[in-house]
C-alpha positions in Angstrom: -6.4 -71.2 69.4 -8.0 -70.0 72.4 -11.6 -69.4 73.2 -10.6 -65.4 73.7 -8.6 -65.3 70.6 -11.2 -66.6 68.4 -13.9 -64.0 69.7 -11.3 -61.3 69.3 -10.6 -62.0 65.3 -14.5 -62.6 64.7 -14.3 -59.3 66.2 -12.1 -57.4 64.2 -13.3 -59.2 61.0 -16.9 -58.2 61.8 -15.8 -54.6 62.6 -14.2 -54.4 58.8 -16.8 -56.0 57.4 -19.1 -52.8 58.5 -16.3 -50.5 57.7 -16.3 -51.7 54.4 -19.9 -51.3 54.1 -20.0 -48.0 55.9 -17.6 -47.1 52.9 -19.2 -48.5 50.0 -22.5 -47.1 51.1 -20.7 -43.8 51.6 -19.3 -43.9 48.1 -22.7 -44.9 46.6 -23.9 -41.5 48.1 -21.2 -39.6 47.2 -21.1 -40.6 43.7 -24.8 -40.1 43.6 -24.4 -36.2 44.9 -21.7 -36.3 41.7 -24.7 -37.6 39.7 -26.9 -35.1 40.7 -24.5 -32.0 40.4 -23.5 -33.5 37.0 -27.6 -33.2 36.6 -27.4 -29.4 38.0 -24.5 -28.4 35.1 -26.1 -30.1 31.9 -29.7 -28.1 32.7 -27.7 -25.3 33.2 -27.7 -23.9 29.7 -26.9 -24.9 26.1 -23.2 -23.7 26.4 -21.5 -27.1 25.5 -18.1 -25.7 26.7 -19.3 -25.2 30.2 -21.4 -28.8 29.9 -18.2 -30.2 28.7 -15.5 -28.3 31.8 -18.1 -29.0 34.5 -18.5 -32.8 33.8 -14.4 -33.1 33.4 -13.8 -31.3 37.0 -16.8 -32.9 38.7 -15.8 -36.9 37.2 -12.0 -36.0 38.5 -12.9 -34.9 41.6 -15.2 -38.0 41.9 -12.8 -41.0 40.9 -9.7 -39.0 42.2 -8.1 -39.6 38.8 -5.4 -37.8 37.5 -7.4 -36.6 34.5 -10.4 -37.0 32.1 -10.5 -36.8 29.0 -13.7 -36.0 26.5 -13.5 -37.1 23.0 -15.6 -36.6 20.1 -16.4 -38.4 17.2 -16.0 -36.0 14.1 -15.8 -37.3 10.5 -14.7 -40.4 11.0 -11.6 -39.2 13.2 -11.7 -38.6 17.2 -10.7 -35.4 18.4 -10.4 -34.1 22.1 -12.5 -31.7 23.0 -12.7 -31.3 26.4 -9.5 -32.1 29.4 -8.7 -31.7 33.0 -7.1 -28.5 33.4 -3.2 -30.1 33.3 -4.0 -30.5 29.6 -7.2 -28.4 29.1 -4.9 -26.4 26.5 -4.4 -28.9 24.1 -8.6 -29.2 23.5 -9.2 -29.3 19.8 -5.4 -29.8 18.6 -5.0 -33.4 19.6 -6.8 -35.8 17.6 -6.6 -39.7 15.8 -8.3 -41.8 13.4 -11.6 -43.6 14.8 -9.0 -47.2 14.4 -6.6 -45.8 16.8 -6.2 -45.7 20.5 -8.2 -47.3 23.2 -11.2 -44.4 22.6 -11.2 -45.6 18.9 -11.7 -49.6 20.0 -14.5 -48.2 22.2 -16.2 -46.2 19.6 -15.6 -49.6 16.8 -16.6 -52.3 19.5 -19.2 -49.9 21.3 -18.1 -51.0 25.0 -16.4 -50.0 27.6 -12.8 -50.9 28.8 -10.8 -50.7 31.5 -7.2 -51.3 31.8 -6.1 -51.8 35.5 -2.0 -51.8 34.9 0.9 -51.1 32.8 -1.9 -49.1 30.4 1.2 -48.6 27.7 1.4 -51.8 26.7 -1.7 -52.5 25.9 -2.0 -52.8 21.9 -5.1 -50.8 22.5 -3.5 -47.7 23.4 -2.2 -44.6 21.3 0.3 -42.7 23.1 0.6 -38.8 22.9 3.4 -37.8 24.3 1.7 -34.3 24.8 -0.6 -35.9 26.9 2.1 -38.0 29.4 0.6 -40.9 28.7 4.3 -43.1 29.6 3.0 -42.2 33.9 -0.5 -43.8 33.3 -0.6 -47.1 34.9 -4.8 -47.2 34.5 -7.2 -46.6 32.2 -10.6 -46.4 31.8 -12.9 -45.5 28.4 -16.7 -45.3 28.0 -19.0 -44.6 25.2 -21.2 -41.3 24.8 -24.4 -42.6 23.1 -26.6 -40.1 20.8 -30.1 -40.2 20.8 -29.9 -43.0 17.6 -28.2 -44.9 19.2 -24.2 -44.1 17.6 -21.1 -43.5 19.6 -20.7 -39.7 19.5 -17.6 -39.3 21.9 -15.5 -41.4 24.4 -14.9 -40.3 28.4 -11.9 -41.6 29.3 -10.0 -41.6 32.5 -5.7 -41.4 33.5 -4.6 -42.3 36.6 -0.6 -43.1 37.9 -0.1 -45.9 40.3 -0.8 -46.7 42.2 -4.2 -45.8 42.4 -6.4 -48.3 40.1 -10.0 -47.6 38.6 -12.4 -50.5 41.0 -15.9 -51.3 39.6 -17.7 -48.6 40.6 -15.8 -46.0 39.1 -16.4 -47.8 35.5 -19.8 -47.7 36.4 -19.9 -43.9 37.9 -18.7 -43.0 34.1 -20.8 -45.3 32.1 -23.7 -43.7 34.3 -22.3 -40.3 33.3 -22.0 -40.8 29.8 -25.7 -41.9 29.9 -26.5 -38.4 31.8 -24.3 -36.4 29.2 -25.0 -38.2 25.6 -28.6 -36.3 25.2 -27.5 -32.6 26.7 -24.0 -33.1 24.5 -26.3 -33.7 21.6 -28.4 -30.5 22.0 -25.3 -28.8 22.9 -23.4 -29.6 20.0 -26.7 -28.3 17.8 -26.8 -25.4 19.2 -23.2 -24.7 19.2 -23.3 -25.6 15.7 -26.0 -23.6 14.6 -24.0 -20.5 16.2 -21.1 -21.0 15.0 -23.1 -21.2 11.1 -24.5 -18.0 11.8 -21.3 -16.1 13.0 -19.4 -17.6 9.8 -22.1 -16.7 7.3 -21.9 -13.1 8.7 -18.1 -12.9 8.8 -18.4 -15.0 5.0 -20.5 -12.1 3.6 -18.2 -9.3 5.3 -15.4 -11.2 3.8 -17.0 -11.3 0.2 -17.7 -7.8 0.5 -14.5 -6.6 0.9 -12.9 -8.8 -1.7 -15.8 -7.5 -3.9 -14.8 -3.7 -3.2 -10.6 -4.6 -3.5 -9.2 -2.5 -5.5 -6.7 -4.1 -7.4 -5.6 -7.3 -7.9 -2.9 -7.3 -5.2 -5.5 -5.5 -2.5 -7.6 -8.7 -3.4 -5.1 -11.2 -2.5 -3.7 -8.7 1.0 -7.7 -8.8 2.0 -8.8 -12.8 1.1 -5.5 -14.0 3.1 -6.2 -11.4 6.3 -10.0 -12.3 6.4 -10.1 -15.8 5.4 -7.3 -16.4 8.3 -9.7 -14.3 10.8 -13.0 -16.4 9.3 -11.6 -19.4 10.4 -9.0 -18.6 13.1 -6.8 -20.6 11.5 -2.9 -20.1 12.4 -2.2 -19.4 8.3 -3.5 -18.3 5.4 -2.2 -18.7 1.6 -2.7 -18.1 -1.8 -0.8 -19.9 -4.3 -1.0 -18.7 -8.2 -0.5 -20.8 -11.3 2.6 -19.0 -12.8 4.0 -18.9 -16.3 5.8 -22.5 -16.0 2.5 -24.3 -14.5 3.7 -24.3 -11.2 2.6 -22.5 -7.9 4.0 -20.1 -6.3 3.2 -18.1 -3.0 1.7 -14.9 -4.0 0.2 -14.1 -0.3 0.1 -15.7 2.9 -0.3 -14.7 6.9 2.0 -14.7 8.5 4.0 -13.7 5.9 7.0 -16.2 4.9 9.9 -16.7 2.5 8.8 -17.7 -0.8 8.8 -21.8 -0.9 10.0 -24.2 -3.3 7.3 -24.1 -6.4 4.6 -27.1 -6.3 3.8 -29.0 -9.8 0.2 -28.1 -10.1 -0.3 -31.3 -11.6 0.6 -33.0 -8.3 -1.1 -30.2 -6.0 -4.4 -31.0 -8.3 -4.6 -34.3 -7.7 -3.6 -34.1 -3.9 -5.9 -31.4 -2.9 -9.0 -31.4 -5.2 -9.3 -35.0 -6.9 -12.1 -37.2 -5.7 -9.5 -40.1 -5.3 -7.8 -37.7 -2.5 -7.5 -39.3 0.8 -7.3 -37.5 4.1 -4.0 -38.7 4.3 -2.8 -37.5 0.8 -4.2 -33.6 1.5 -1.8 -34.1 5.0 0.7 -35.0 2.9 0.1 -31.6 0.5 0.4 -29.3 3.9 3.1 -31.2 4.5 4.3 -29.7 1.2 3.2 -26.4 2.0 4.2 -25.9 5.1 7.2 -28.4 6.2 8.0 -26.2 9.5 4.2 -26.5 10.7 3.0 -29.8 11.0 0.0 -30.9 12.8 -3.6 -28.9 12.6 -6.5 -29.0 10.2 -5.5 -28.5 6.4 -8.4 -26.8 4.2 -8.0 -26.0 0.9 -10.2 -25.2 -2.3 -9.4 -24.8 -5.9 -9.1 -20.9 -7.2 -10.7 -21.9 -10.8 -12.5 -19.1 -13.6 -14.6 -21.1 -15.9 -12.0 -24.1 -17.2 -8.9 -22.1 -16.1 -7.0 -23.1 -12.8 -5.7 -20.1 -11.3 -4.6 -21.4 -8.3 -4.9 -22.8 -4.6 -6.2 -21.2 -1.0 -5.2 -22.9 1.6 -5.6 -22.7 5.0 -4.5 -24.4 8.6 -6.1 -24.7 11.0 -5.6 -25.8 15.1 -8.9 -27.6 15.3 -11.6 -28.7 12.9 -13.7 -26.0 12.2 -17.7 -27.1 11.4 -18.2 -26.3 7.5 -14.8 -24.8 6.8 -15.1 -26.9 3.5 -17.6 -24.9 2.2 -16.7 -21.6 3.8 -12.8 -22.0 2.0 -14.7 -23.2 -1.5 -17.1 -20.2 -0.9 -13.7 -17.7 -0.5 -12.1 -18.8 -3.3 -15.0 -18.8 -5.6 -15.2 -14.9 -4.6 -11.6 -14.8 -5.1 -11.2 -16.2 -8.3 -14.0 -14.0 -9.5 -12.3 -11.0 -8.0 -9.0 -11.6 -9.8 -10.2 -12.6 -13.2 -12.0 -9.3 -13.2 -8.9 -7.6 -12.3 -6.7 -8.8 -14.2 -9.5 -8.3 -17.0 -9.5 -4.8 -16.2 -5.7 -4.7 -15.9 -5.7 -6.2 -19.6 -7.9 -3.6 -20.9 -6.0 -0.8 -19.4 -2.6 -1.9 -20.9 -4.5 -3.1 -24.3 -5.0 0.9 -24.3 -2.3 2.2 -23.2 -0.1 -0.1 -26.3 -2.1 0.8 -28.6 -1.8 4.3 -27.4 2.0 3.4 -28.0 1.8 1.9 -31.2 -0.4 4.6 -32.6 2.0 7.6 -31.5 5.3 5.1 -32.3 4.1 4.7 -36.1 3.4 8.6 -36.6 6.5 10.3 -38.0 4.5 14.0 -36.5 3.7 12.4 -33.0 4.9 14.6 -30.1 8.8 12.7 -28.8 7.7 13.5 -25.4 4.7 12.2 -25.3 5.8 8.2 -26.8 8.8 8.5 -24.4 6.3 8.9 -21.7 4.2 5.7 -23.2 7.2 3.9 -23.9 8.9 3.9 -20.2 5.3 3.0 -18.4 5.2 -0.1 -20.7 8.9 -0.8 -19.8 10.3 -0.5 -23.7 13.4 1.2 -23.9 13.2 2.8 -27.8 16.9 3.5 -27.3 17.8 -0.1 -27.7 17.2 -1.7 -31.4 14.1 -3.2 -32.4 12.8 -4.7 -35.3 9.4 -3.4 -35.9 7.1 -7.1 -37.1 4.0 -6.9 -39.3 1.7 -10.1 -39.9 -1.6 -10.1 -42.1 -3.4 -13.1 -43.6 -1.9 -14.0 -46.5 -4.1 -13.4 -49.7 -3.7 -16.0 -51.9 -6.5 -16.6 -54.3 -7.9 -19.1 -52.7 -8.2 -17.5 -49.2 -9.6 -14.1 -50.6 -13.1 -14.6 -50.2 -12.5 -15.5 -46.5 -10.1 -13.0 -45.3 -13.1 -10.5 -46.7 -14.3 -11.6 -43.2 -11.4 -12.0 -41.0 -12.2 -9.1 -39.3 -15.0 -10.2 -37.7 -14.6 -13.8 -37.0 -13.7 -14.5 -33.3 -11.1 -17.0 -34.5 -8.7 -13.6 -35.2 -8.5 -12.6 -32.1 -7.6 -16.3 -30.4 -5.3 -16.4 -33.1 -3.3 -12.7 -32.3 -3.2 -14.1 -28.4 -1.8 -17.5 -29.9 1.1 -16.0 -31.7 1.5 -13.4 -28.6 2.0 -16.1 -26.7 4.8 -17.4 -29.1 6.6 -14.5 -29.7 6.6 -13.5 -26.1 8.8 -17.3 -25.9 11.0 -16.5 -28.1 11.4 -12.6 -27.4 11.1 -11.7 -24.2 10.3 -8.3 -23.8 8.6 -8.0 -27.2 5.5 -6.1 -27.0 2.3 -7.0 -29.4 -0.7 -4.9 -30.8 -3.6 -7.0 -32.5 -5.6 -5.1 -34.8 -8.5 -6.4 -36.6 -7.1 -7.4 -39.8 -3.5 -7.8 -39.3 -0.9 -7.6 -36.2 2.3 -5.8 -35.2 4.8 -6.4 -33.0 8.1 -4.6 -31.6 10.9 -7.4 -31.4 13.7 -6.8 -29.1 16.9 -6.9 -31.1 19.8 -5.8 -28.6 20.9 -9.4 -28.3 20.1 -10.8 -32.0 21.3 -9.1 -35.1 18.6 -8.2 -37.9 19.4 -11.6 -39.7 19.1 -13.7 -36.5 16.3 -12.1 -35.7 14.3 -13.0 -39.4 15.9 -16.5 -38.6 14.3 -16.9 -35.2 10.7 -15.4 -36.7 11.0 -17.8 -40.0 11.7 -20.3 -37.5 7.9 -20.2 -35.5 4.4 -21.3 -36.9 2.7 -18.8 -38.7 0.1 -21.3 -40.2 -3.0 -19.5 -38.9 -5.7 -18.0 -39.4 -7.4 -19.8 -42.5 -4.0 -20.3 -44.9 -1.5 -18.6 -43.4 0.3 -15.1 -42.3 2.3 -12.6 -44.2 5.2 -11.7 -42.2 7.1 -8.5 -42.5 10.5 -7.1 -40.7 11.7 -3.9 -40.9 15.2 -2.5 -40.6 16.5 -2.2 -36.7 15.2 0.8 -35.3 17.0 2.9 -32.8 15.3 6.1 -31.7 11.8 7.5 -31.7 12.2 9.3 -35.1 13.0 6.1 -36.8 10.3 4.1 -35.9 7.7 5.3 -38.5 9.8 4.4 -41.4 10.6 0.9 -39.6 6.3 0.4 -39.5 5.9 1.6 -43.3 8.5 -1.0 -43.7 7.3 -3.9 -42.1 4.0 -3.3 -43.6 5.0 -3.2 -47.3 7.5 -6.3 -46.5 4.2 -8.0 -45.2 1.8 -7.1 -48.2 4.3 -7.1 -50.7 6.1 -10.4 -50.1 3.2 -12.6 -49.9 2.5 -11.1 -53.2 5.6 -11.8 -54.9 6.2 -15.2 -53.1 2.3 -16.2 -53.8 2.5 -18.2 -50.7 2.2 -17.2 -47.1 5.7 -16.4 -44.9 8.4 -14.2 -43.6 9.8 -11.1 -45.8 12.5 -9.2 -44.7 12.5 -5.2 -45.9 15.8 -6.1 -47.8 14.3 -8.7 -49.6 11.8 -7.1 -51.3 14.5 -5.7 -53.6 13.8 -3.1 -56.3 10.9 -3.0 -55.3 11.7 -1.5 -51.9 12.2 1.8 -54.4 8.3 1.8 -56.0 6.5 1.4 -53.6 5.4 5.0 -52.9 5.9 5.5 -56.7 3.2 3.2 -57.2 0.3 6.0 -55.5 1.9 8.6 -57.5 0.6 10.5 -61.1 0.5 7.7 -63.8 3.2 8.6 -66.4 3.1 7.6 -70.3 5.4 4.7 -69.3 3.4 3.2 -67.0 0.2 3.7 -69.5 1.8 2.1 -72.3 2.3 -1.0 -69.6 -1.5 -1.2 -68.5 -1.9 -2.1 -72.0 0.0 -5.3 -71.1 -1.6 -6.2 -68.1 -4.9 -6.1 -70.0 -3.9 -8.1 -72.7 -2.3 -10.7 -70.2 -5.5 -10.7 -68.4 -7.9 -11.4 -71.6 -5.2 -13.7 -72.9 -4.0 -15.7 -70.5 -0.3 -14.4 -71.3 3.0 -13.4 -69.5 4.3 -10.1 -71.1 4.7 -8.0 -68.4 6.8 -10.9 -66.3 8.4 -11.1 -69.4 9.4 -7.6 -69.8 10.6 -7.9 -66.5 12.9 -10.7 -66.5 14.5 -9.1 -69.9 15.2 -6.1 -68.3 16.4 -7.1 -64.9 18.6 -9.3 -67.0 19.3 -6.4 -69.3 18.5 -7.6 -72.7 20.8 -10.7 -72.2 18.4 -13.4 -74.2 19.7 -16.2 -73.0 19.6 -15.8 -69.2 16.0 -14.3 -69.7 15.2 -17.6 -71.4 16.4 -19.7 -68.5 14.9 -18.2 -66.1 11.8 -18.0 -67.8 12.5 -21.8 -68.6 11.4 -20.8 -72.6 13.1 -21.0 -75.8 15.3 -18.0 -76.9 13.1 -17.6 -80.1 10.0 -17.8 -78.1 11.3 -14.8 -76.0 11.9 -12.7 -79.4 8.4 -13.7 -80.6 7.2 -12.1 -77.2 9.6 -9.0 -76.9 8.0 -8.2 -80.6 4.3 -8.7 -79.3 5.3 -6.2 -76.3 6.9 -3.5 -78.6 3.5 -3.6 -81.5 1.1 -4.0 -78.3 2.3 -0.6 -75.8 4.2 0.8 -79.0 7.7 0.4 -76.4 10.8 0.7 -78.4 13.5 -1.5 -76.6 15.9 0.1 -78.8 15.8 3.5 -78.1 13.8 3.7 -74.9 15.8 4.3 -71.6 15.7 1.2 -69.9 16.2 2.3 -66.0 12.7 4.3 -66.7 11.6 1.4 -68.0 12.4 -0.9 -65.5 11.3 0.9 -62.5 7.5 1.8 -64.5 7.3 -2.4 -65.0 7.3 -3.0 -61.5 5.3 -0.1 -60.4 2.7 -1.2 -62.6 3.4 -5.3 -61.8 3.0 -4.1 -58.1 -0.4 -2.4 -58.8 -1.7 -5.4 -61.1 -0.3 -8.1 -57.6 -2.2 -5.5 -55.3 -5.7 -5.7 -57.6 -5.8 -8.7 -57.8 -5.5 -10.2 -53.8 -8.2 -7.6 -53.2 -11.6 -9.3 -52.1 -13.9 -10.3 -54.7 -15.9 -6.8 -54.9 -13.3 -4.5 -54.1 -12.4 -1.6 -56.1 -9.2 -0.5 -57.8 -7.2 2.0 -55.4 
């Protein structure tokens, strides 16, 4: 090489040499301007939004990137917050667990990285597809430090080839980060605090307005339209235990078609059990909404006392700071709210049956005015019913405690128990508890008497203390017949327990003769009936069965034999008794008319049963 030649290339090599450093040094000031206009927009105000757009446009401009990216750390997930305007939309929707991604591996290893090529296959790296990750050829990530010294958030940088991120541009954003982890910090306080303050305020208006509802279904219209405002979320539901222990959709904005049930025992444990993982509640708004995935899920527990009555959900498009506590503060209003009202709703149609029942059962109550009662309760009078009477039985060794059923608190459990049971097995059958006894109207349009009596001998009347009386009427059809079928049910219930000495069920028919004396048992005492008190004293200072005796020989009439088997007694014995009866109440079996007879034994049997179930204490009626 010539003389000339080799001055010419130490020439042009010294010449780019300087260029070089004319660049670099050009660079250095530039990115230092960058440095101090990133200075000029964190003291610019509190605003984190604006902190967080201005350092995004000013770090793009700078590396001449295709777009950066802001990421914060948020309960144990990383969620963008902040994005160059070609994906500045998707800020707060797109977000990943702290494992995932290349930010993750810069928040676990607390360094920076820098892929320089081909950033998709790199292990490291999550792809979004919203975010056209498949044209970025070169990455770069840095850590946002707080104050204590814990990653709070990850810049990142995209660019396409083939531009490639040199040295300085890592450390132009590790500089930044520095600049930005302090203001973000403050920012991020103060944003917080505002945002507590605007939710409390909207939180109170919200409990308000469920407070001042005015029914049960204005509750559940206002909860879903301001608990969806409260926390901007895209829906809003409430979901109520129903009969079969499932949930069901009773509300919900936007509104939608009804979804498939939920087992509440599986929704429990997804949504409200400490075992629940973050993963498991995404898998319940899965279940709840299938057409909407992606978003924030919240949900809280709609629970009076020990009773689950429900679920309000919520989703969201970002995290929202305390929307745990502002959804558990809702639904604690909200479960208040419809316990109340549907207490109130109770009470109201508690009045308005027994309204019903009262009017129903009085042969002089106005037809017009139990029509009236009848069609708001939804109880067509036209169709048969059999009309259902239940007391505590009054055996003798449950008479001293029924003395108190009235006021023991275990009655009234008991009536909504067998409510409960009789509402199974007749739907439509409508229940009035009193406090000593209970009385129902059985739907019988599908059953026929007989069924019916089978299906009620068929449940558990066990309770309270001993057991129930039960009683049926005939079928009733009719207003004007429905006052007979209560005096029926009533005496089948009193009547039967007596003559069965054991609790159960008592049709009207099977009471038999004595269907015919029961009313004659409140009327004028004849000298029949007086000769036959002197009986029932002698049985009760002896010990003896005359009366019953008397009985069975005249519902067998006079046929000694068959009286003897049934009363399981020799046929002399009987004829020892029949003469005790006759010199005792001066009867004369021979000449006496026996139908009197007959009918005065079992008015006065039925008077001696009635004494003696009546409390210690009572007096004779």
């Amino acid at each position: 090489m010539s003389q000339v030649s080799a001055r010419r290339d130490g020439l042009e090599a010294g010449r780019a040499r300087r260029v070089r450093q004319l660049a670099s040094l050009r660079r250095v000031v530039d990115e230092s301007a960058y440095l101090y206009r990133i200075i000029e927009t964190i003291g610019s105000g509190p605003d984190l939004e604006a902190i967080l757009q201005g350092v995004v446009g000013l770090v793009t401009e700078a590396t001449d990137c295709h777009a950066c990216l802001v990421w914060f750390v948020q309960d144990e997930r990383l969620v963008l917050r902040s994005a160059s305007p070609p994906y500045a939309h998707l800020a707060g929707t797109v977000h990943m667990g702290a494992d995932e991604g290349l930010a993750g591996w810069v928040v676990r290893t607390r360094r920076s990285a820098t892929i320089e090529e081909n950033a998709l296959a790199d292990p490291r790296v999550k792809y979004f597809p919203e975010l056209e990750e498949d044209r970025f050829q070169s990455l770069v990530s840095v850590p946002i430090f707080g104050r204590a010294g814990d990653v709070i958030g990850v810049i990142a940088l995209h660019a396409e080839a083939p531009h490639e991120f040199e040295r300085t541009d890592l450390d132009f954003l590790e500089h930044t980060a520095s600049l930005i982890g302090g203001a973000v910090e403050n920012a991020r306080l103060y944003e917080d605090a505002t945002a507590r303050v605007a939710l409390l305020s909207n939180l109170s208006r919200l409990s308000q307005a469920i407070a001042s509802a005015a029914n049960e279904g204005e509750v559940l219209r206002v909860v879903v339209d301001g608990f969806r405002d409260l926390l901007h979320a895209r829906r809003a539901e409430i979901h109520l235990v129903a009969p079969d222990g499932h949930l069901r959709v009773c509300a919900a904005r936007p509104e939608r078609s009804p979804s498939a049930p939920l087992d509440i025992s599986t929704t429990w444990t997804l949504a409200f059990e400490a075992r629940a993982t973050a993963e498991e509640r995404a898998d319940l708004a899965r279940m709840l909404w299938p057409d909407d995935p992606g978003g924030w899920p919240a949900f809280a527990p709609l629970v009076a006392g020990t009773e689950r009555l429900g679920l309000l959900a919520a989703l969201m498009p970002e995290q929202v700071l305390d929307a745990d506590t502002a959804v558990a503060a809702v639904a604690a209003h909200t479960a208040v709210a419809i316990k109340q009202h549907q207490a109130i709703e109770r009470l109201t149609e508690e009045n308005l049956l027994k309204d019903f029942f009262r009017s129903l059962s009085r042969a002089d109550a106005p037809t017009e005015g139990t029509l009236d009662l009848a069609a708001r309760l939804g109880c067509d009078l036209d169709v048969p019913h059999l009309v259902l009477s239940a007391v505590p039985w009054r055996g003798a060794a449950s008479r001293r405690a029924t003395a108190q059923i009235g006021a023991s608190p275990s009655w009234s459990e008991s009536v909504r128990q067998l409510e409960s049971r009789l509402a199974a097995r007749f739907p439509g059958v409508l229940v009035d508890g009193l406090e000593r006894s209970l009385r129902a109207l059985v739907p019988a349009d599908d059953w026929t008497a007989d069924e019916v009596a089978g299906q009620v001998r068929g449940m558990d009347w066990r309770e309270p203390g001993e057991g129930l009386s039960v009683g049926l009427s005939h079928p009733c059809s009719g207003v004007a017949s429905f006052a007979r079928g209560f005096e029926e049910a009533e005496s089948a219930a009193e009547v039967g327990g007596l003559l069965r000495g054991a609790p159960g069920v008592t049709s009207y028919d099977e009471l038999g003769p004595y269907r015919y004396v029961l009313r004659a048992e409140d009327d004028a005492r004849d000298a029949a009936q007086q000769r036959l008190e002197l009986l029932v004293d002698y049985d009760r200072r002896r010990g003896t069965q005359l009366l019953d005796t008397l009985e069975e020989y005249l519902d067998h009439r006079g046929n000694v034999v068959g009286t003897s088997r049934e009363l399981y007694i020799h046929p002399n014995t009987l004829r020892q008794r029949l003469d005790r009866i006759e010199r005792l109440s001066g009867i004369d079996l021979g000449r006496d008319d026996w139908l009197s007879l007959a009918v005065a034994t079992k008015v006065v049997k039925l008077r001696r049963m009635r004494r003696s179930a009546r409390p210690e204490g009572g007096k004779d009626g």
